[in-house]
FITORDO-514757 format. One record per residue (C-alpha): residue in three letters; x negated, y, z negated. Coordinates in steps of 0.05 Angstrom, whole numbers, plus 5000, padded with zeros to 4 digits. Layout:
N
ALAXYZ
...
***
This chain:
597
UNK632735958251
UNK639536118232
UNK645335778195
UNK648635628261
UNK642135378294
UNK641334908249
UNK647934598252
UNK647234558321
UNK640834198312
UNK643533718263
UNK650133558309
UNK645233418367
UNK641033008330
UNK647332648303
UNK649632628375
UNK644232208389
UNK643931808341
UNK650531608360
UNK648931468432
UNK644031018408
UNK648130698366
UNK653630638427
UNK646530328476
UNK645929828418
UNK652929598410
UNK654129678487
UNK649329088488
UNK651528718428
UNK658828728471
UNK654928488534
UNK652227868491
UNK658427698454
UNK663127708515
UNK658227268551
UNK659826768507
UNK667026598513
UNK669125938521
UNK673625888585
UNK679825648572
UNK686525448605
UNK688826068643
UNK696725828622
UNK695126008561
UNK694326798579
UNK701126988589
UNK708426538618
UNK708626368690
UNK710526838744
UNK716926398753
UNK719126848685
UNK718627478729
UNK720927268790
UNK726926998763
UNK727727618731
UNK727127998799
UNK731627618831
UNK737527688784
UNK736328338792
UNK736128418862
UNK743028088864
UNK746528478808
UNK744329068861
UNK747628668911
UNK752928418880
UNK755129038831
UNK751529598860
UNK755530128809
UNK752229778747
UNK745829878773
UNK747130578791
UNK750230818732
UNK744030548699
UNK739230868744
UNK741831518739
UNK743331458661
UNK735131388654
UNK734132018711
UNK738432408675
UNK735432328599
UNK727932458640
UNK729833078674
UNK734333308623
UNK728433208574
UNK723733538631
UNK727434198637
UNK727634228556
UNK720934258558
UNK720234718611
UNK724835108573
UNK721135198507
UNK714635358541
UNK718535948579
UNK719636308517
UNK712336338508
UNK713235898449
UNK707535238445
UNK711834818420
UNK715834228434
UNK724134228448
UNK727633918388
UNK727933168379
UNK733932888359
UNK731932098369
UNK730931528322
UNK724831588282
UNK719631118301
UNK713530978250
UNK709030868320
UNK710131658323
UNK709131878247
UNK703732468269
UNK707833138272
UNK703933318346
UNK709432768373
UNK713733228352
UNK711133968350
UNK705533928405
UNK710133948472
UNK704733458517
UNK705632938463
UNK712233058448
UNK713733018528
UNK709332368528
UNK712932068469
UNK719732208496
UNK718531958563
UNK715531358543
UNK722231158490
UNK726231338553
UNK722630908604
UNK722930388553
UNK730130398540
UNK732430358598
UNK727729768620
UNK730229418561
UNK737629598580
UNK736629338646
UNK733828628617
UNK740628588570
UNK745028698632
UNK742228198672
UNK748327778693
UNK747127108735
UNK739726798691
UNK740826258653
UNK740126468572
UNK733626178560
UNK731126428612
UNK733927078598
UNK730727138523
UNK723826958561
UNK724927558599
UNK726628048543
UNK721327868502
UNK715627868547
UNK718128508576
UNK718628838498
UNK711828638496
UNK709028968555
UNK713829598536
UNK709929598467
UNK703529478503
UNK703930098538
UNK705930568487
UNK702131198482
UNK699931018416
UNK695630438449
UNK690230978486
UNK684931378451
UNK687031898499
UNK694131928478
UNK693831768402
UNK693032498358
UNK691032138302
UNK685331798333
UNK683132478373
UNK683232888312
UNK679532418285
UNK674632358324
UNK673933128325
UNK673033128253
UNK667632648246
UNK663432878315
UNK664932258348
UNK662031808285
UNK669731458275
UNK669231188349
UNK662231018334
UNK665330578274
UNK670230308324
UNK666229988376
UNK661529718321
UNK668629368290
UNK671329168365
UNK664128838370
UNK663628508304
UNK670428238320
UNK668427988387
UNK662327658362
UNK666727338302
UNK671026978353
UNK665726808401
UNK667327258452
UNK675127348445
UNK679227898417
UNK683527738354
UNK683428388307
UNK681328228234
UNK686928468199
UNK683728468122
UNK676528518096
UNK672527898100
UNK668728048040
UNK674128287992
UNK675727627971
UNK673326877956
UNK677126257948
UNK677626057881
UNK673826677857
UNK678727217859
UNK685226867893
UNK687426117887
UNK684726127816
UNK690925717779
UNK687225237744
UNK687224497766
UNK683424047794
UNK682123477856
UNK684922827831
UNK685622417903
UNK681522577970
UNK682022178041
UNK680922348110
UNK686822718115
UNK688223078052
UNK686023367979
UNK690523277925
UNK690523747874
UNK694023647794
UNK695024367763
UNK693324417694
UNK699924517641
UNK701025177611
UNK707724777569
UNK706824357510
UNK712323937545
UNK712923817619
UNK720223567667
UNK719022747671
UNK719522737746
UNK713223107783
UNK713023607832
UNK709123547897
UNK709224117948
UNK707323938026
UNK704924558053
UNK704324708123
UNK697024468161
UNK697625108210
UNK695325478149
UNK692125318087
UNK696125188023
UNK693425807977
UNK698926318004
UNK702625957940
UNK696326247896
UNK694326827916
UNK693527217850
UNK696727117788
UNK702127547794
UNK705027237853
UNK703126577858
UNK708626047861
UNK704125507841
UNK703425937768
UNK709926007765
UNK712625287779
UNK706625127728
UNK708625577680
UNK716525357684
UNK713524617653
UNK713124227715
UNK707423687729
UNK705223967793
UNK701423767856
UNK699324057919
UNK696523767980
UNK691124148016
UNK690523968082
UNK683723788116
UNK681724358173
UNK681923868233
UNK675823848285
UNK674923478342
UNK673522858323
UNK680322848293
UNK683322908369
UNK687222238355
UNK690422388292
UNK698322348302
UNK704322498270
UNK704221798243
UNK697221968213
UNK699522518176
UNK706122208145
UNK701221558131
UNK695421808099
UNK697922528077
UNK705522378060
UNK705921638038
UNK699221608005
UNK700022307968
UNK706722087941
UNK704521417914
UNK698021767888
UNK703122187844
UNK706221667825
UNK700821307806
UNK697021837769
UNK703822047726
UNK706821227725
UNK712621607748
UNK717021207794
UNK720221767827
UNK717522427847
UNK721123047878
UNK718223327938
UNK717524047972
UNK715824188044
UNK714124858078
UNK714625058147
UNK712224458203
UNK711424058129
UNK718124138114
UNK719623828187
UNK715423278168
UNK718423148103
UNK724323128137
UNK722122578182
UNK718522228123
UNK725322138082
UNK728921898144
UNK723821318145
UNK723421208063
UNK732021148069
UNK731020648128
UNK726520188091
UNK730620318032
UNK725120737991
UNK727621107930
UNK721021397919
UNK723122227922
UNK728622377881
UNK730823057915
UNK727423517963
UNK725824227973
UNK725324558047
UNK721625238049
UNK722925658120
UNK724124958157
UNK726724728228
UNK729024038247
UNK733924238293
UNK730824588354
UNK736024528398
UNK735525348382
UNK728325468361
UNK729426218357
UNK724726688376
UNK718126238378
UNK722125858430
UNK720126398485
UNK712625968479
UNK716425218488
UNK716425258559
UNK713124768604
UNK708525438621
UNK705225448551
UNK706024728528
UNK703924488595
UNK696924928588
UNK696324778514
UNK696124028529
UNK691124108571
UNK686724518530
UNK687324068469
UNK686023418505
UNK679223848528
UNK677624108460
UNK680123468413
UNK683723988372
UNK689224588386
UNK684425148364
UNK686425558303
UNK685426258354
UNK691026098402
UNK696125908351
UNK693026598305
UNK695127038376
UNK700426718392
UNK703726828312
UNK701327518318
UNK704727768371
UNK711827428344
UNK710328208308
UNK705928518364
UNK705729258336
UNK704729078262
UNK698928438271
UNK696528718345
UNK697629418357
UNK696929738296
UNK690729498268
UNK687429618331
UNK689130328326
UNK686330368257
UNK680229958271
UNK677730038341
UNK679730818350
UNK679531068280
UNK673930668256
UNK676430448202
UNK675129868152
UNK681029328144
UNK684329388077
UNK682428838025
UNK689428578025
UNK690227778010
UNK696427598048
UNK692527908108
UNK686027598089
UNK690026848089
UNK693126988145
UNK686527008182
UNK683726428149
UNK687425958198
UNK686525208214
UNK686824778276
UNK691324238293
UNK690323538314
UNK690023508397
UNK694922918397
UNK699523128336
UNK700723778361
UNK702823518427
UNK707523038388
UNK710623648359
UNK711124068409
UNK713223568460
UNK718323118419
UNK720523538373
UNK720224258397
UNK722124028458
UNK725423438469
UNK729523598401
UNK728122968380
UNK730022918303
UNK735923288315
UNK737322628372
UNK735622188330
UNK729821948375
UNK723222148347
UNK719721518324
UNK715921418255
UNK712220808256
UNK715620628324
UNK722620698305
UNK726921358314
UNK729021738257
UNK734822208251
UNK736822798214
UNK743422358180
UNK737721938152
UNK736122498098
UNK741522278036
UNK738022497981
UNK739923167942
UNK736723687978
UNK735024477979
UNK733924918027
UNK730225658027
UNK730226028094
UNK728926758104
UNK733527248134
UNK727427628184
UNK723426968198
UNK721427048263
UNK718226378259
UNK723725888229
UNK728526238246
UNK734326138191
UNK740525988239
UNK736525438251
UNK734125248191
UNK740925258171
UNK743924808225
UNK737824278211
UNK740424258142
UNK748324158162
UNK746523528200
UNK743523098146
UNK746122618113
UNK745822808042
UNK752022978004
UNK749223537960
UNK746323947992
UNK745324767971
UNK742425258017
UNK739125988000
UNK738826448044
UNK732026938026
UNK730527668047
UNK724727888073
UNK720927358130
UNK717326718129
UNK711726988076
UNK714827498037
UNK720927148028
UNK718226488000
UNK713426867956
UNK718027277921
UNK716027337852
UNK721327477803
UNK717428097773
UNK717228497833
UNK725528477839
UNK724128597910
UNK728128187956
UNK734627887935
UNK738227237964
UNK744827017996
UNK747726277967
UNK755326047990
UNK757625397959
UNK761825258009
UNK760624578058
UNK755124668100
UNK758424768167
UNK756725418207
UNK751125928199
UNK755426568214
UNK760826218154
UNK755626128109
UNK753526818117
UNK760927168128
UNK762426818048
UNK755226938024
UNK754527217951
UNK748927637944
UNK744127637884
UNK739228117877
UNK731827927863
UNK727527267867
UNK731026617890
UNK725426227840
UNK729326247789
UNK735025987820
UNK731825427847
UNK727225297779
UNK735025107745
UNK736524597805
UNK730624217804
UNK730124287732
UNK736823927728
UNK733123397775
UNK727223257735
UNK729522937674
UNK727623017605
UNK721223407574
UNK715223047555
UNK708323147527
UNK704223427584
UNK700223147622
UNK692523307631
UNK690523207707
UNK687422557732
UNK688321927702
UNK682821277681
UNK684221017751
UNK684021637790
UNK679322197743
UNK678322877768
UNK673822947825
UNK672323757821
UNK676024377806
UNK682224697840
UNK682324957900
UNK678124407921
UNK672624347983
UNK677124228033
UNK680224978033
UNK674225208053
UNK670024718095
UNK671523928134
UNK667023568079
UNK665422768101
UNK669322298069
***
């Protein structure tokens, strides 16, 4: 037998191999899709309404200003046939290769066949001219009301990035010379990771993003040491151990958000916030938030500012025989905090002495971009599908998040995954960021209903305890951290939630980067700077039009204001106390699991 036989023995046998593999996993796909749960069909996509609209403004901006649609029409015909006969061109001169490409770069598009191989290159360029002028068509509409009209662009950027080229194994080089290299075995590797995903989520599709295996709580990230001082229902609260001989009098208790859990603020050493407040010689706690399941369904807003924000704050106090405490709240906890302190100044509660808001809306009356999922069309089907389930499942809120940044959390993994066969990277952010929670059925319809939608801090009409709260109710000395990119909070109105309380000093930092990177911004990287203005908090566009900028971490920054709010140094403190000893190590059992209380 020769050399060549024999190869072609061993790439048959490999073949088959493969094609056994593919039977197997075919079935394993079979099984796994066969058990998804059916759910409300709202919560696919918006309501045709969106589109229709759309089409009709169209149709009348034909009607009504026929030149603006023609001069758009035959602006796209012109860059396809103009690109057409380039092509034509090249391939003429007997020459396989593509006409030059003067566009934008766009990473999506990084493999030099876009631009050398002329199909690709054709493909590529017709696709960023279709998409351009769909887009351009969307901005001109004239005649839809502006909500309405963001609805519209976003959706439609989504299905213009759902369609890219990239998207199809037969259109992506990268994936075909892939495959070609490895005889098919890296689209073996892909269906066996689309099917271990699948059967992760119990029949839906959400990408995992990082390796599941590359990291353990409290092993190798959210290792600051500390420990478990106070559990309820609700919450765990944990005391960080002092790395200071002396400690700031006043403690420091951070709220994070429940949508996630609180360890992005301890990741690993080097960039954990939690170190870093610890190792500035602040008494520090952190509540981490119970994972909600169904039997939780009837846990409100109330609930959570009750027996998470009221009882965690006199638990501080009670542990440190500190009368006041200052207070930190991040993202939907920094809403809540919000809402808290309206209450304590009502009843005439001095209990926080100043508060901290990370990435933080109170005014919606502009959620930004997340606002395109506030319609009637999503809340109306998430309502429903939370009353059913007792809790708003951690997988809707994961997809819906992910696709605020389709091509880097959707698209793009996919790729790498499904048609390269590849293994996610072992990267913690990403690895948190899958490790979501759920929410309360009832508290996130409170949210979403009266303050998301009805605006209802911002109007001074959301009740706490049965009486409505407002944003001028927030008088204590106050800070603010919002991040230039967030496409979450967004920080025009962050910014605006901040203007319209009631407190008299007030300073406001403007972070770069989004709602991650910008809040964990270690001052050793010197990676993102900040904007601050110490001008009256009036209008966003001021504030940024006088803006100084500084270049690196805002930490440091903010570790000299709330240092000047936390009073003199003491001996530290140990955590626990005789009334309230340590019940178990940092990060706690409730990061990981719903233990019974």
């Amino acid at each position: 037998m020769t050399t060549e036989d024999s190869d072609a023995s061993l790439k048959l046998e490999k073949l088959n191999a493969n094609l056994a593999r593919v039977e197997t996993l075919t079935e394993r796909l079979m099984a796994a899709l066969a058990r998804q749960k059916q759910h409300d069909t709202a919560l696919n996509g918006p309501s045709q309404d969106v589109y229709m609209k759309a089409a009709s403004a169209y149709l009348a901006a034909m009607m009504q200003n026929p030149a603006k649609v023609l001069e758009h029409q035959i602006g796209f015909w012109g860059k396809s046939l103009k690109h057409y006969v380039e092509a034509q061109q090249a391939l003429v001169k007997g020459e396989f290769k593509a006409p030059e490409d003067p566009g934008p770069k766009d990473r999506r598009f990084a493999n030099p066949l876009w631009d050398s191989h002329p199909a690709f290159n054709y493909l590529k360029q017709q696709y960023l001219i279709n998409s351009e002028a769909v887009q351009t068509a969307v901005q001109d509409m004239e005649g839809i009301e502006p909500g309405e009209k963001r609805r519209v662009e976003y959706f439609t950027r989504q299905i213009v990035d759902m369609l890219s080229p990239t998207n199809f194994l037969g259109t992506n080089p990268d994936a075909l010379e892939k495959a070609i290299a490895t005889d098919g075995e890296s689209l073996v590797k892909g269906l066996e990771n689309l099917v271990a995903d699948i059967e992760a989520n119990n029949g839906e599709l959400l990408v995992t993003l990082a390796d599941r295996e590359a990291f353990h709580v409290g092993q190798n990230i959210a290792t600051t040491p500390g420990a478990v001082v106070f559990r309820n229902r609700m919450l765990e609260l944990i005391q960080y151990t002092p790395t200071t001989e002396t400690v700031h009098q006043t403690p420091l208790l951070i709220f994070p958000p429940w949508i996630n859990k609180f360890y992005v603020m301890d990741l690993k050493p080097q960039n954990s916030l939690i170190k870093w407040i610890v190792d500035q010689g602040f008494t520090l706690f952190v509540v981490s938030w119970v994972n909600p399941d169904a039997s939780y369904a009837d846990v409100g807003m109330d609930d959570y500012i009750r027996e998470g924000y009221l009882t965690a704050m006199a638990e501080v106090r009670r542990i440190t025989g500190e009368a006041q405490i200052n207070a930190v709240g991040y993202c939907i906890a920094g809403t809540t905090l919000g809402l808290t302190l309206a209450h304590l100044e009502r009843a005439g509660d001095k209990t926080v002495k100043s508060a901290t808001f990370f990435t933080t809306l109170t005014d919606f009356s502009d959620p930004g971009e997340v606002g395109v999922f506030l319609d009637n069309d999503f809340v109306d089907g998430i309502e429903r599908q939370s009353r059913a389930d007792g809790i708003l499942s951690k997988l809707y809120m994961s997809r819906t998040f992910s696709y605020l940044r389709s091509n880097d959390l959707i698209y793009g993994p996919a790729i790498k995954s499904y048609m390269m066969g590849e293994a996610p990277p072992a990267f913690d952010l990403l690895y948190w960021n899958g490790d979501g929670t759920n929410l309360p059925a009832k508290m996130a319809i409170e949210y979403l209903r009266g303050l998301c939608q009805q605006d209802g801090f911002a109007k001074g009409e959301f009740e706490v305890f049965g009486k409505p709260v407002s944003l001028a109710g927030v008088k204590l000395p106050l800070c603010a951290i919002a991040c230039e990119t967030d496409h979450i909070a967004h920080w025009r109105g962050s910014y605006n939630g901040v203007a319209r309380m009631g407190s008299t000093d007030k300073t406001f930092i403007l972070s770069q980067s989004g709602h991650i990177a910008g809040i964990i911004n270690p001052p050793s990287k010197g990676k993102y700077g900040h904007y601050t203005n110490p001008a009256p908090m009036t209008v966003a566009e001021d504030f940024r039009e006088g803006a100084t900028f500084t270049a690196g971490s805002w930490w440091p920054r903010w570790g000299e204001w709330l240092a000047e709010r936390s009073g003199p140094r003491i001996p530290a403190r140990a955590p626990g106390s005789a009334e309230r000893p340590v019940l178990g190590p940092a990060p706690g059992l409730y990061v990981s699991a719903i233990p019974a209380v």
